[in-house]
N, CA and C atoms as a LAMMPS dump frame, in Angstrom:
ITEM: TIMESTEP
0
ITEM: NUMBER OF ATOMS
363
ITEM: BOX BOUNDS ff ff ff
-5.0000000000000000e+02 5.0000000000000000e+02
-5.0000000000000000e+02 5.0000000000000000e+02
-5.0000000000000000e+02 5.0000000000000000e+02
ITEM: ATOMS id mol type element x y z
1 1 1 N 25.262 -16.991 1.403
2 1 2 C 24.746 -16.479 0.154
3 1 3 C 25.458 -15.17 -0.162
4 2 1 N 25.523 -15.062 -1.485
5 2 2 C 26.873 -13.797 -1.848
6 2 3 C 25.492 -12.705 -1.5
7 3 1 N 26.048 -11.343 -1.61
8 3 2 C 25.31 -10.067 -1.142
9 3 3 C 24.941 -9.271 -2.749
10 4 1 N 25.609 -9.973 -3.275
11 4 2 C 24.885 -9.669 -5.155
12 4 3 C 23.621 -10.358 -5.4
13 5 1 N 23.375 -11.805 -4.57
14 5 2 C 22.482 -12.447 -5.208
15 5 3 C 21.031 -12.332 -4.47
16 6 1 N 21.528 -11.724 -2.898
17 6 2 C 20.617 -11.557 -1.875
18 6 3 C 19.869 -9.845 -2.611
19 7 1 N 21.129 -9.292 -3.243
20 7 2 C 20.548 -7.934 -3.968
21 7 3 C 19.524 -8.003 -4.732
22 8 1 N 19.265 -9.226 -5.49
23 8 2 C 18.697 -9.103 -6.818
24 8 3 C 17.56 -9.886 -6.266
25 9 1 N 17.896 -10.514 -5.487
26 9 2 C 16.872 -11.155 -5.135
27 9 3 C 15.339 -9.95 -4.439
28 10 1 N 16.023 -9.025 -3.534
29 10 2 C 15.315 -8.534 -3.037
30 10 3 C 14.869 -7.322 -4.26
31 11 1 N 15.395 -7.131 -4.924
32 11 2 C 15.347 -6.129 -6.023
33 11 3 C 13.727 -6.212 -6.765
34 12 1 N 13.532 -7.745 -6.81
35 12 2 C 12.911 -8.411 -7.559
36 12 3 C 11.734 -8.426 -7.115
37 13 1 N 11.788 -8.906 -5.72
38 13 2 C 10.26 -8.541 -4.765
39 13 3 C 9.827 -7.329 -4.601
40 14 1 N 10.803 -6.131 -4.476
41 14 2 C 10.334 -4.796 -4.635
42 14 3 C 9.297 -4.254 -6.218
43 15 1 N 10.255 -4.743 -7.135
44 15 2 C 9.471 -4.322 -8.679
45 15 3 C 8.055 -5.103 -8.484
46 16 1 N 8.219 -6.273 -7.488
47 16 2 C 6.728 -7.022 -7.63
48 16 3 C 5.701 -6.368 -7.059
49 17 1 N 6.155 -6.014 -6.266
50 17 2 C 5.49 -5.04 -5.022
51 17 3 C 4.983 -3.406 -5.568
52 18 1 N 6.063 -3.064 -6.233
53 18 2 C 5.822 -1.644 -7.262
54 18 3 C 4.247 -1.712 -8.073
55 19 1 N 4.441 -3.168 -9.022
56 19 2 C 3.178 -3.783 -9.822
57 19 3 C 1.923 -3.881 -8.7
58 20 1 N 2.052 -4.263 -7.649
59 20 2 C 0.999 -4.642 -6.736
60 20 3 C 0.657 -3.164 -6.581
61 21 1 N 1.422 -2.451 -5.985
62 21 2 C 1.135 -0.709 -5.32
63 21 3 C 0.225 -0.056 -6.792
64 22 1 N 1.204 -0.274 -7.946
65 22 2 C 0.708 0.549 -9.028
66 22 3 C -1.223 0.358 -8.922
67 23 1 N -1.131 -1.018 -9.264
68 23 2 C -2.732 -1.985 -9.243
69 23 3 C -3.219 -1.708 -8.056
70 24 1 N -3.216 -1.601 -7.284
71 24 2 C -3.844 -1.03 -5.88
72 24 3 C -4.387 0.643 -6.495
73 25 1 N -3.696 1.087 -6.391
74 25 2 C -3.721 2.821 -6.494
75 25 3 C -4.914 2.895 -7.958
76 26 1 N -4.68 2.118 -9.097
77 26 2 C -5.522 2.456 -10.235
78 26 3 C -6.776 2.112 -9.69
79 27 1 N -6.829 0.25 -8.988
80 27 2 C -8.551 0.039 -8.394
81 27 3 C -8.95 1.149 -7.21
82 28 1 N -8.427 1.766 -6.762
83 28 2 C -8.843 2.911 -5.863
84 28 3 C -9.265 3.987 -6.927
85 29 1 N -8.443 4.333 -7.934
86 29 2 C -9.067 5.589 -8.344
87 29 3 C -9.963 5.514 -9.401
88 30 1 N -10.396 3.864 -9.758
89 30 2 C -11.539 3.613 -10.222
90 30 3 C -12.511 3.384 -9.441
91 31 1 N -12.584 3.319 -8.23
92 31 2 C -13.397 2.782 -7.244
93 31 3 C -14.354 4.221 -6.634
94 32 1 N -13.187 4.869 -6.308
95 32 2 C -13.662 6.887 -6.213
96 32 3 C -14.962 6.832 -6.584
97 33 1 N -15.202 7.241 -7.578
98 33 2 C -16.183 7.858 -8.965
99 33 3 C -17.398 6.792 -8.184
100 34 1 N -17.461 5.795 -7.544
101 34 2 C -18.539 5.043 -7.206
102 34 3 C -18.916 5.266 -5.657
103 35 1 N -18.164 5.658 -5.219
104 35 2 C -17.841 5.615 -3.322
105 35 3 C -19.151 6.813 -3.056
106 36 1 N -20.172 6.523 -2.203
107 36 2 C -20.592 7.371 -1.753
108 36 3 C -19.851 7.868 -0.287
109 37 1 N -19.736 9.169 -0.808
110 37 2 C -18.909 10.131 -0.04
111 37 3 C -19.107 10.065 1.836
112 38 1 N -20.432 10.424 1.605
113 38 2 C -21.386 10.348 3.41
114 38 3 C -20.485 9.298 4.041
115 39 1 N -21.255 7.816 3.858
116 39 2 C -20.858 6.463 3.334
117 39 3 C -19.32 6.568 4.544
118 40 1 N -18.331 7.196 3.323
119 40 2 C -16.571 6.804 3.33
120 40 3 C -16.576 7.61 4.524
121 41 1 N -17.037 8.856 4.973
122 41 2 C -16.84 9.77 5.808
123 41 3 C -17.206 9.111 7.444
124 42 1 N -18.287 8.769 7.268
125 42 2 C -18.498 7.609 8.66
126 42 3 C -17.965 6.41 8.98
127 43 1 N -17.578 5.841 8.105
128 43 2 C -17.202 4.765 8.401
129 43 3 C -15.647 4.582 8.725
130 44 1 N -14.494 5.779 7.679
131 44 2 C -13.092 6.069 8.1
132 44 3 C -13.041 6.781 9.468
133 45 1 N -13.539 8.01 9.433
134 45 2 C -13.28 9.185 10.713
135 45 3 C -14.002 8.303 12.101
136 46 1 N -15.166 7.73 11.908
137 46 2 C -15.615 7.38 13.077
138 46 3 C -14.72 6.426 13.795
139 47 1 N -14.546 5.05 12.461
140 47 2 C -13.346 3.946 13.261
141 47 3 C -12.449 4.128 13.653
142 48 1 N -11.822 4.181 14.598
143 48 2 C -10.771 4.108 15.233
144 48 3 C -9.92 3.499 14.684
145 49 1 N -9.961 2.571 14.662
146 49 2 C -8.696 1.502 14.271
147 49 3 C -8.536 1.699 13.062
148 50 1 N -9.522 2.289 11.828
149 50 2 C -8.789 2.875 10.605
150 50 3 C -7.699 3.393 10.764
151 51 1 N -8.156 4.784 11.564
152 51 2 C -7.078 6.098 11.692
153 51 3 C -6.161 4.812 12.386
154 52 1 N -6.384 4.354 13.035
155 52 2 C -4.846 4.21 13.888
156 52 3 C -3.988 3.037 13.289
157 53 1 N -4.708 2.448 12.293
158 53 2 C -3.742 2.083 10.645
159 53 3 C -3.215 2.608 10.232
160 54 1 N -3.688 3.326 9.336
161 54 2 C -3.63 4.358 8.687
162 54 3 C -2.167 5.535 9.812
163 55 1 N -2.651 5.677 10.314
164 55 2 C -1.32 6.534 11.341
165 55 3 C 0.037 5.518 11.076
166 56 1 N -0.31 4.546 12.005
167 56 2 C 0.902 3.562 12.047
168 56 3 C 1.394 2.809 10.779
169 57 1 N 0.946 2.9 9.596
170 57 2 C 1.889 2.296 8.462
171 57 3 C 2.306 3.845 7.52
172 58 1 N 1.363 5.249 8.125
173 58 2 C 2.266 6.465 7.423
174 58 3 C 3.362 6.502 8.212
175 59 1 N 3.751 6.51 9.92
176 59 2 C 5.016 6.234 10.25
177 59 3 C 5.745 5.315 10.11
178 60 1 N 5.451 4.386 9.859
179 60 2 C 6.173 3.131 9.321
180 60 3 C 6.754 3.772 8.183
181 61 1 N 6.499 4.042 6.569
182 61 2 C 7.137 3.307 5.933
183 61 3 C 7.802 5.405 5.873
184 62 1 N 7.473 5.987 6.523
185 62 2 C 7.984 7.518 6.246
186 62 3 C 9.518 6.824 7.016
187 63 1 N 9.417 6.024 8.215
188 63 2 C 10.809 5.747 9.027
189 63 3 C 11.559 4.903 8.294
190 64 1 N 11.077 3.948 7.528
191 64 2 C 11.965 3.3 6.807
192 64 3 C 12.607 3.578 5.342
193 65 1 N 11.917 5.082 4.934
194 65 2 C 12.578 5.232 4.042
195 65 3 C 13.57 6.361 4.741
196 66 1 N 13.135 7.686 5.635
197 66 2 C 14.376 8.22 5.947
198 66 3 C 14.93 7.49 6.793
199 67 1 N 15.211 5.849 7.304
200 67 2 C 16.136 5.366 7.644
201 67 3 C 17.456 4.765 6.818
202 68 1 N 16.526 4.734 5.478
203 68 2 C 17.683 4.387 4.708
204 68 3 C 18.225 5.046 3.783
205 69 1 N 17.525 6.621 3.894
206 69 2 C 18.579 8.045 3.511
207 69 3 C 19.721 8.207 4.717
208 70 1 N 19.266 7.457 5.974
209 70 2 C 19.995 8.231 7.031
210 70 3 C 21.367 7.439 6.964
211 71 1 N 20.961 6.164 7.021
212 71 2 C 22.071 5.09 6.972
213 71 3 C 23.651 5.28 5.526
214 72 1 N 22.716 5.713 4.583
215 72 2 C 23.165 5.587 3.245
216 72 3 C 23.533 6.599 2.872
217 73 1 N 23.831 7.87 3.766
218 73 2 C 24.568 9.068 3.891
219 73 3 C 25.731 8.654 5.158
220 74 1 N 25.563 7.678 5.933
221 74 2 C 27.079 7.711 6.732
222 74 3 C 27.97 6.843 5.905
223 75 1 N 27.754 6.522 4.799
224 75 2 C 28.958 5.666 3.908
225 75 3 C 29.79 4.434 4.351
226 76 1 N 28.99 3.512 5.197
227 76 2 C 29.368 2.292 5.224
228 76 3 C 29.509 1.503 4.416
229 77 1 N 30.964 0.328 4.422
230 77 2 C 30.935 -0.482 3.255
231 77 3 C 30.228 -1.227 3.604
232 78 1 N 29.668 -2.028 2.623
233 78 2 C 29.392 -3.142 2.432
234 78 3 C 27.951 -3.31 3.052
235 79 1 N 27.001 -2.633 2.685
236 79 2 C 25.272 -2.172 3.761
237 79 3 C 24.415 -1.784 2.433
238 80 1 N 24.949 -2.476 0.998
239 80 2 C 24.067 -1.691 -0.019
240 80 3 C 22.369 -3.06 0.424
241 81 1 N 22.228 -4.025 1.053
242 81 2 C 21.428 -5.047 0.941
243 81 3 C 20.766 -4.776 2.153
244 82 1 N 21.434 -3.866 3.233
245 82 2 C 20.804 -2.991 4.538
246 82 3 C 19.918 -2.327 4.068
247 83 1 N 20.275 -1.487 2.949
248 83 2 C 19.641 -0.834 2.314
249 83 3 C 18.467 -0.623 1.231
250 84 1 N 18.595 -1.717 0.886
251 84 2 C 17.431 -2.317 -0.014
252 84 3 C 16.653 -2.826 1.212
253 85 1 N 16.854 -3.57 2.474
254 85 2 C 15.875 -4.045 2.87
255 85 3 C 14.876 -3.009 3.828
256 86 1 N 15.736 -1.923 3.912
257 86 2 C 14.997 -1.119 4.5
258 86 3 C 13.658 -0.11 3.712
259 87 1 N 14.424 -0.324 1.905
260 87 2 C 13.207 0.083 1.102
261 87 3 C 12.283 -1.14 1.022
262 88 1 N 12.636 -2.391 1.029
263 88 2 C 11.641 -3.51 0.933
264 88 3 C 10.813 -3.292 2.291
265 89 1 N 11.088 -3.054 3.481
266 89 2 C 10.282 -2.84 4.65
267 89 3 C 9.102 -2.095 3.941
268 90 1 N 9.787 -0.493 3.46
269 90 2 C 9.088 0.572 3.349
270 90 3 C 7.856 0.592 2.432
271 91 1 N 8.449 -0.438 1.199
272 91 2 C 7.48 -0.764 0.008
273 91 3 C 6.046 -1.637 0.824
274 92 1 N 6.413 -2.681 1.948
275 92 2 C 5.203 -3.513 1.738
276 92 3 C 4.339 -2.704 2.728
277 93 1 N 5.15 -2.014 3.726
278 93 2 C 3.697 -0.712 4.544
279 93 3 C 3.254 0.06 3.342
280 94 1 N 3.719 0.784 2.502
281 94 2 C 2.993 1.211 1.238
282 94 3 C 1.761 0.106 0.781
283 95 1 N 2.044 -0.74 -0.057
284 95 2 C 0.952 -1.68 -0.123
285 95 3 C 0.074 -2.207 1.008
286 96 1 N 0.408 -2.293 2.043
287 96 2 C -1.07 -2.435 2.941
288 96 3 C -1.4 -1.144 2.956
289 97 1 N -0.282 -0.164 3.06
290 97 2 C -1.539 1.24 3.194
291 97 3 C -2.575 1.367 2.496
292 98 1 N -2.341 0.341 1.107
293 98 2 C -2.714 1.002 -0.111
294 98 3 C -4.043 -0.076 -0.129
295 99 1 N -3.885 -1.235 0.31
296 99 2 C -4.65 -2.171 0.616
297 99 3 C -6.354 -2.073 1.166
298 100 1 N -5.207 -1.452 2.528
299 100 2 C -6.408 -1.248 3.561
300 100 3 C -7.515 -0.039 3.024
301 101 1 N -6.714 0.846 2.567
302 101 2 C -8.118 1.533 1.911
303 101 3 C -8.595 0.864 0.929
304 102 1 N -8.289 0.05 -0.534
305 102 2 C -9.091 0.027 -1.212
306 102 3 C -9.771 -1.059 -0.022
307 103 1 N -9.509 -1.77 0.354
308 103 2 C -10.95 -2.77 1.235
309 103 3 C -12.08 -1.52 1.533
310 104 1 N -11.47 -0.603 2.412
311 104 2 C -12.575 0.334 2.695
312 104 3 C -13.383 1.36 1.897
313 105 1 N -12.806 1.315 0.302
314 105 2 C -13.386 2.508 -0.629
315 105 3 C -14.329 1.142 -1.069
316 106 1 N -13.82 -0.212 -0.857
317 106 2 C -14.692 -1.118 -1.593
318 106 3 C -16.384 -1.293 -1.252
319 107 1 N -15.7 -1.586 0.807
320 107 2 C -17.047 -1.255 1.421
321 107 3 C -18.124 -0.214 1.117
322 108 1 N -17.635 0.797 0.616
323 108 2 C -18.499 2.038 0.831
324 108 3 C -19.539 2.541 -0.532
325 109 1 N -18.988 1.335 -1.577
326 109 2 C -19.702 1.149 -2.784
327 109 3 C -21.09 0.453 -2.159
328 110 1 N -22.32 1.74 -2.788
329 110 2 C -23.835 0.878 -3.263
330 110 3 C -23.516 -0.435 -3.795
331 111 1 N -24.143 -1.611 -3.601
332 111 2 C -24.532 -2.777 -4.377
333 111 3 C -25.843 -2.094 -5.615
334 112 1 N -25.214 -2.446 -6.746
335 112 2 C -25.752 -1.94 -7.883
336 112 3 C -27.197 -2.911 -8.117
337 113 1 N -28.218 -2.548 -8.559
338 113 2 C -29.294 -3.297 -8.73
339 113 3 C -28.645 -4.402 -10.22
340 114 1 N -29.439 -5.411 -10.665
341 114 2 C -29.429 -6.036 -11.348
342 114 3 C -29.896 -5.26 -12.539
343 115 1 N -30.177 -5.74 -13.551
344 115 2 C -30.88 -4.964 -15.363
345 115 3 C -31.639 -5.422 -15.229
346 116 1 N -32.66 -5.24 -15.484
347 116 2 C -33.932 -5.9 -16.16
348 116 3 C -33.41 -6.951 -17.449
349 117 1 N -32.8 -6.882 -17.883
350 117 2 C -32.063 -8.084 -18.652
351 117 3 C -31.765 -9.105 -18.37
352 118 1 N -30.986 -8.909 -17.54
353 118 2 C -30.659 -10.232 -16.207
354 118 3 C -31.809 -10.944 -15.533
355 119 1 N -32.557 -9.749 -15.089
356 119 2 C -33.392 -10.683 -13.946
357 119 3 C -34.793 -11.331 -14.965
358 120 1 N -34.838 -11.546 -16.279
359 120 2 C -35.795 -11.643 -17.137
360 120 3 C -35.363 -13.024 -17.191
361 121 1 N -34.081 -13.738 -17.182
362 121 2 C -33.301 -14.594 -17.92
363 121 3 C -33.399 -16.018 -16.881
């Protein structure tokens, strides 16, 4: 497969991935404004395995992007698709980062009572 088409190809899953991150990040910061605070505070700091998500995909995608400042400053030919894949690595730990919290800002939402409208019907 030529290295133009493997480019665009991967080009393509990244912008998809951009749309996914963007939509992640807005349902989180609509989700905020509902999250009881207490709630988010026990349930992130206490779990373990949050933080140690949360740890391991901020080193993840921090290594894969200065890996591909690091790479893409020694001026090798022919590594521009090295290089994209090392931002495609970097993009999809972004989106689970981005993931895994909204699951957990989701948890931490009250279940809202019904209306009296509803439950009349």
């Amino acid at each position: 497969m030529n290295d133009f088409i493997l480019y665009k190809y991967v080009e393509f899953f990244m912008f998809t991935l951009y749309l996914i991150f963007v939509f992640l990040l807005t349902q989180i910061w609509f989700l905020w404004k509902d999250v009881e605070k207490n709630e988010l505070m026990f349930k992130s700091i206490i779990n373990e395995s949050f933080f140690r998500k949360n740890c391991i995909y901020v080193f993840l995608f921090s290594t894969f992007f200065m890996g591909h400042e690091f790479f893409e400053g020694l001026n090798i030919p022919g590594t521009m698709v090295f290089f994209e894949f090392l931002d495609l690595l970097g993009m999809i730990t972004l989106v689970l980062f981005a993931y895994n919290w909204h699951v957990v800002l989701r948890s931490c939402i009250p279940k809202k009572a019904i209306t009296k409208e509803f439950a009349s019907q």
